[in-house]
C-alpha positions in Angstrom: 0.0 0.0 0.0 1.4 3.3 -0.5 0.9 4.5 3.1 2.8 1.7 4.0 6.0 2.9 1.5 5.2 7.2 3.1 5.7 5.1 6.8 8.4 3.3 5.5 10.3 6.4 4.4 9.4 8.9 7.5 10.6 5.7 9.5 14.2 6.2 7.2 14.3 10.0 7.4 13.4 9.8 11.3 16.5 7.5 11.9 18.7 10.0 9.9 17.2 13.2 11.8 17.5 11.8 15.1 21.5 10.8 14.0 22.0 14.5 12.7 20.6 15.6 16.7 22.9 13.0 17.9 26.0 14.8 16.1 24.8 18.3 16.8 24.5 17.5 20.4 28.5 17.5 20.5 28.5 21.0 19.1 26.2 22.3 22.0 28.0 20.3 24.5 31.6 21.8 24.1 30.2 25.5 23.2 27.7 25.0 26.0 24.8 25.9 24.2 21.9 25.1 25.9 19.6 22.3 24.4 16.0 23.9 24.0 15.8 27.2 22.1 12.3 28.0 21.9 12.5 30.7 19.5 14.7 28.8 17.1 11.8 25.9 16.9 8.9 28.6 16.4 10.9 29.6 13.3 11.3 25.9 12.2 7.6 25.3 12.7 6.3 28.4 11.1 9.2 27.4 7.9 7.7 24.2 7.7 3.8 25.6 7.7 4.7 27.4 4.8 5.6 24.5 3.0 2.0 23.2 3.1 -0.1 23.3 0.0 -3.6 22.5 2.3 -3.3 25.2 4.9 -5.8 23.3 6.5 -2.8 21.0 7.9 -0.9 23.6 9.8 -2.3 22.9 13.4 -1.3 19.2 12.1 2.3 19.8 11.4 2.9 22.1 14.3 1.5 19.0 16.8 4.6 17.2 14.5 7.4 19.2 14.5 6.7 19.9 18.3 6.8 16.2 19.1 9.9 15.6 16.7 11.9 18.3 18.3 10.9 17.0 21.5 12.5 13.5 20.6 15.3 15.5 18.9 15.9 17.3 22.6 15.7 13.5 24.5 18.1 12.1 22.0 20.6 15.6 22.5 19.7 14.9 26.3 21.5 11.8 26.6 24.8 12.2 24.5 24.7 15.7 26.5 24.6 14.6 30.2 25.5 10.6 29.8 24.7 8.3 32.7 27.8 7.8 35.4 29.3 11.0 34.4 28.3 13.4 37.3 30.3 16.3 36.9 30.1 19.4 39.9 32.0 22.6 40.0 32.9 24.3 43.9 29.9 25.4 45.6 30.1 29.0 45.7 29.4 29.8 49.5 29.8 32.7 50.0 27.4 34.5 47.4 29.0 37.5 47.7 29.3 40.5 45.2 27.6 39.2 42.5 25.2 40.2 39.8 21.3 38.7 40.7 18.4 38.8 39.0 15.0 38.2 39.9 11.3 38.6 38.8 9.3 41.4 39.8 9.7 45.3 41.1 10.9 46.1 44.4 9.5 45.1 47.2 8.3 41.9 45.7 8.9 38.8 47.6 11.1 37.7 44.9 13.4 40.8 46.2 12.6 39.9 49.8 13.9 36.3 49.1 16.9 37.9 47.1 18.1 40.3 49.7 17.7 37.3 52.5 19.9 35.0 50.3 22.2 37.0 49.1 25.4 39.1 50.8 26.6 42.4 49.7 25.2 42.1 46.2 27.2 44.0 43.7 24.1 44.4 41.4 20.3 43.3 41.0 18.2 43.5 38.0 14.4 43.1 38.1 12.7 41.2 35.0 9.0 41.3 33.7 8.9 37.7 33.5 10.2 34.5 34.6 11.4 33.5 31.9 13.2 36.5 31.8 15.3 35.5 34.6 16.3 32.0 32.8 17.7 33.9 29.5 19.4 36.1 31.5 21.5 33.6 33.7 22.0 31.4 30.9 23.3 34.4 28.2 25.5 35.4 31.5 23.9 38.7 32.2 23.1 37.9 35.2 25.2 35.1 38.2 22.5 33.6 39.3 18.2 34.1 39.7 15.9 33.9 42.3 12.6 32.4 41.7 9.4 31.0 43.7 8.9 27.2 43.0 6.6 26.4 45.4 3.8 27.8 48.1 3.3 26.0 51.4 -0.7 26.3 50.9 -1.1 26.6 47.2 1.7 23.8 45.9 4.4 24.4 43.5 4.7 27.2 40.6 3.9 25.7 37.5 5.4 28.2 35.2 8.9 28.0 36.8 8.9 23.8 37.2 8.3 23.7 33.2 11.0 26.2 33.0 13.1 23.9 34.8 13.1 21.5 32.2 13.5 23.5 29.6 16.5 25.5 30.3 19.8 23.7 30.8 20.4 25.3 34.4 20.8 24.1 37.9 19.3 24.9 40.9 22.3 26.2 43.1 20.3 27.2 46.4 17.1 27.9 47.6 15.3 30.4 50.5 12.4 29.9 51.9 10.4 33.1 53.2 7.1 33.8 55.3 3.9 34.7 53.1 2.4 37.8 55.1 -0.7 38.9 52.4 -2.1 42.5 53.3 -4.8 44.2 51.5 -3.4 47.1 50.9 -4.9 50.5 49.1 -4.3 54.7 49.1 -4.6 56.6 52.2 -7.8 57.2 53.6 -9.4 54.3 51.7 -11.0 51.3 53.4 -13.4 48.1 53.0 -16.2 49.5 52.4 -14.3 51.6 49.4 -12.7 48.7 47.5 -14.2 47.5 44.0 -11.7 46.4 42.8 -8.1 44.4 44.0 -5.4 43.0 42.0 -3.1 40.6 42.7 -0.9 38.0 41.6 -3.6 34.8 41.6 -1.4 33.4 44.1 -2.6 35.9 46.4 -6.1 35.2 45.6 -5.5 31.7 46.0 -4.0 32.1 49.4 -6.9 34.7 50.5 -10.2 32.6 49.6 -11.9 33.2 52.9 -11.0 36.7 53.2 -12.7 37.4 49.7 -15.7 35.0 50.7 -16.4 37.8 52.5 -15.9 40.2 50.4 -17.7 38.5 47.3 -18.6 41.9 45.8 -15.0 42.7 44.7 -13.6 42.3 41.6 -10.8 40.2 41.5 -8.1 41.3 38.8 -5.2 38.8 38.4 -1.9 40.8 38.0 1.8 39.5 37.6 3.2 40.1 41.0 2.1 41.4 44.0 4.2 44.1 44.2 3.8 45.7 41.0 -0.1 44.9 42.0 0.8 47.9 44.7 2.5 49.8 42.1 0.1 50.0 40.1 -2.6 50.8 42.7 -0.5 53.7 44.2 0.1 55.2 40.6 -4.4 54.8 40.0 -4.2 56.6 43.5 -8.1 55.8 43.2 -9.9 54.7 46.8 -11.5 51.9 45.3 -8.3 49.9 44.2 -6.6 48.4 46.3 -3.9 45.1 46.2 -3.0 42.2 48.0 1.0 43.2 48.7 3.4 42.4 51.9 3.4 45.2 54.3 7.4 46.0 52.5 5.2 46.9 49.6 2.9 49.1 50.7 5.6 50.8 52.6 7.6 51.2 49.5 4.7 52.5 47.2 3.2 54.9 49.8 0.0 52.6 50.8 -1.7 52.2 54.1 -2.5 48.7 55.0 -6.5 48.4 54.9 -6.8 44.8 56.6 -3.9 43.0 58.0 -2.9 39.1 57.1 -6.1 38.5 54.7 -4.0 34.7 53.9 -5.8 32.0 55.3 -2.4 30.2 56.9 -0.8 32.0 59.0 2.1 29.4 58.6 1.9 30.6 54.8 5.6 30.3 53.3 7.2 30.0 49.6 10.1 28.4 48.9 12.6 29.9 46.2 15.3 28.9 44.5 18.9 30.0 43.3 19.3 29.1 39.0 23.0 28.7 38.1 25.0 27.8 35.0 26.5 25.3 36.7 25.8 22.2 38.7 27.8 23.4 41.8 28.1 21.0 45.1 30.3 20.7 48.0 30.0 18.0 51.2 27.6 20.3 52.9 24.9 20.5 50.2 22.1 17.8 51.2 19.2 18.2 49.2 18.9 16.7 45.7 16.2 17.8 43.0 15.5 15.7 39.7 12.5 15.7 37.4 11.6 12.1 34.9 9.1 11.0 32.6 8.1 7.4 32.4 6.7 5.0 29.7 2.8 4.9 29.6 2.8 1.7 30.6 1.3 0.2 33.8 4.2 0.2 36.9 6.2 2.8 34.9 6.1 5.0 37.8 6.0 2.0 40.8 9.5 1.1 39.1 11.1 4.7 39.7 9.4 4.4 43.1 10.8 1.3 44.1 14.4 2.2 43.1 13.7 5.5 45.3 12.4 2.9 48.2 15.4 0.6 47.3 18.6 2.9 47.6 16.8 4.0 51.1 16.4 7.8 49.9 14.2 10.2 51.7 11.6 11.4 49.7 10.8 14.8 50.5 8.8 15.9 47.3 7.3 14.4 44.7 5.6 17.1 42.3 2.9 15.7 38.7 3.4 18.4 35.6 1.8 17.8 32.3 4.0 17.3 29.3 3.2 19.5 26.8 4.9 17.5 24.3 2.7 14.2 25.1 -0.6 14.9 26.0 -1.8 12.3 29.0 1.8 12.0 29.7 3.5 13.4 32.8 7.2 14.8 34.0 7.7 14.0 37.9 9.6 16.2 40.2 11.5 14.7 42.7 13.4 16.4 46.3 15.3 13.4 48.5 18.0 14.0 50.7 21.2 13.1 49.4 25.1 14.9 48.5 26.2 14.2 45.0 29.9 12.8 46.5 27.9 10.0 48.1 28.5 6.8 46.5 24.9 5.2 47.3 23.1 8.8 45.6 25.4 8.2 42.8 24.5 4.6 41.9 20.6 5.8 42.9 20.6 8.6 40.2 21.6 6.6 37.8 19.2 3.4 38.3 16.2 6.2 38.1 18.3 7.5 35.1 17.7 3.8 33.3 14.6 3.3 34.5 12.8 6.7 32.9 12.3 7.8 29.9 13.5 11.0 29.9 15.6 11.9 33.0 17.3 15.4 33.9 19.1 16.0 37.0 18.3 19.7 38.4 20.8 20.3 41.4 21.9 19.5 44.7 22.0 22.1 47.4 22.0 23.0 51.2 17.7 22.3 52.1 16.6 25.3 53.8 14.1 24.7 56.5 11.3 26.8 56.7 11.7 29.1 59.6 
């Protein structure tokens, strides 16, 4: 049949692609370029649509490219970071005069976890968006970032964990911080004025009961919590009014209208530290690694059990959908462990085998929340 010869010859061209990706992985490995460009595959996509006589195809062969590059980026993956080779640079401890970026404006907990982190820092640089932050620690414009990954009440930060994947970066350190939400507004304004708040949606996540009580509000989802403040001190308008920490308000030249509107008082985020490279020294303890499995029953009971097996102490274990598979999944994992220990060395490399895609994030001193 003459689907079968088309099958037959994608099945050829496939094998000579994925050995092309193959050699091109050396390239990006000795000029550490990083493996996922996403620009670079928007242009390829938007090339190939062009090349299409029945337009009607294009969402057809954007599904494909997406999915081939995807294989293309698993196949660069391995020959890139091969199993048993586990190489670290010298924890940098003292994180001292350096150039830091984060996401956000000032007086954003982003820059509250920054200035808690880091010592006498020689410069910091605000970005729009968190991807921002990424590009700008991988093209070197910046030492390191600081993003939120996760929120004690609300779970992790799915933006930044799919980030994580795609950015060949390491997480270097993390921070952990106390989540104090205020509704905060102009002077002279109060409850009864407010119409309308803005907010990152964490903040309305973290807030439901105060605005069960306040149902007549409109509830405007903003990027950040501090530019939310911003924002409502530049409208200088009674009825607007943000949820912001009290550093915030104070900064933008708010009063604070109600007081710890979160519903957990024991509300904290956790943060981490993006580096170039995969720094570690004997006194970094926690290890973070994301897989995908098969879809095949007990594809994830095997990672589990190896987990179980090499006696690791499981401290997360975080579900994000793959955009490249739908009804497939990539796992975050957090487990005690220093990458100089023998036993973690054999372990990451048995969960390695047993996924099918595998990427090793960091290993870094675990900061308690406190």
């Amino acid at each position: 049949m003459e689907i079968d010869k088309i099958d037959e010859q994608m099945t050829k061209l496939l094998e000579k692609r994925m050995n092309i990706s193959k050699a091109i992985s050396e390239y990006k490995k000795e000029h550490n370029i990083q493996i996922f460009h996403p620009e670079r595959e928007k242009i390829i996509i938007e090339k190939n649509k062009g090349y299409l006589e029945n337009k009607e195809y294009g969402g057809l062969v954007e599904s494909y490219y997406d999915n081939l590059m995807y294989l293309s980026r698993l196949v660069q993956q391995k020959e890139i970071f091969p199993q048993n080779e586990i190489h670290t640079k010298p924890y940098k401890s003292d994180r001292e005069g350096l150039v830091v970026g984060y996401q956000g404006v000032p007086g954003s907990f982003s820059n509250e976890a920054m200035l808690k982190y880091f010592n006498n820092i020689k410069e910091n640089k605000a970005y729009e968006k968190f991807e921002d932050v990424f590009k700008a620690v991988e093209s070197g414009e910046i030492e390191y970032g600081i993003l939120p990954v996760e929120n004690s009440s609300t779970g992790g930060i799915g933006t930044v964990e799919d980030l994580l994947n795609q950015y060949n970066l390491y997480i270097v350190g993390e921070e952990c911080i106390r989540i104090n939400q205020n509704l905060v507004g102009v002077k002279g304004a109060t409850v009864d004025d407010i119409k309308d708040v803005y907010s990152h949606p964490q903040g309305f996540e973290q807030s439901t009961k105060f605005f069960d009580k306040h149902k007549d509000y409109n509830l405007i989802p903003y990027s950040n919590t501090a530019i939310s403040a911003k924002l409502v001190s530049d409208l200088n308008d009674k009825s607007k009014a943000a949820i912001a920490s009290e550093r915030a308000a104070k900064l933008y030249d708010l009063n604070i209208i109600k007081k710890d509107v979160n519903d957990l008082k024991n509300n904290y985020t956790r943060f981490i530290v993006i580096g170039r490279d995969l720094e570690c020294d004997e006194t970094c303890d926690k290890v973070s690694i994301l897989f995908s499995i098969e879809d095949s029953c007990g594809g994830l009971y095997t990672v589990i059990r190896d987990i179980k097996e090499f006696g690791l102490n499981m401290s997360k274990i975080e579900s994000r959908p793959n955009r490249n598979n739908p009804w497939n999944y990539i796992f975050f994992v957090d487990f005690d462990g220093n990458l100089f220990d023998e036993n973690i060395k054999k372990a990451i490399n048995t969960i390695a085998r047993s996924s099918k895609y595998f990427k090793l994030l960091g290993c870094y001193r675990d900061v308690k929340y406190k």
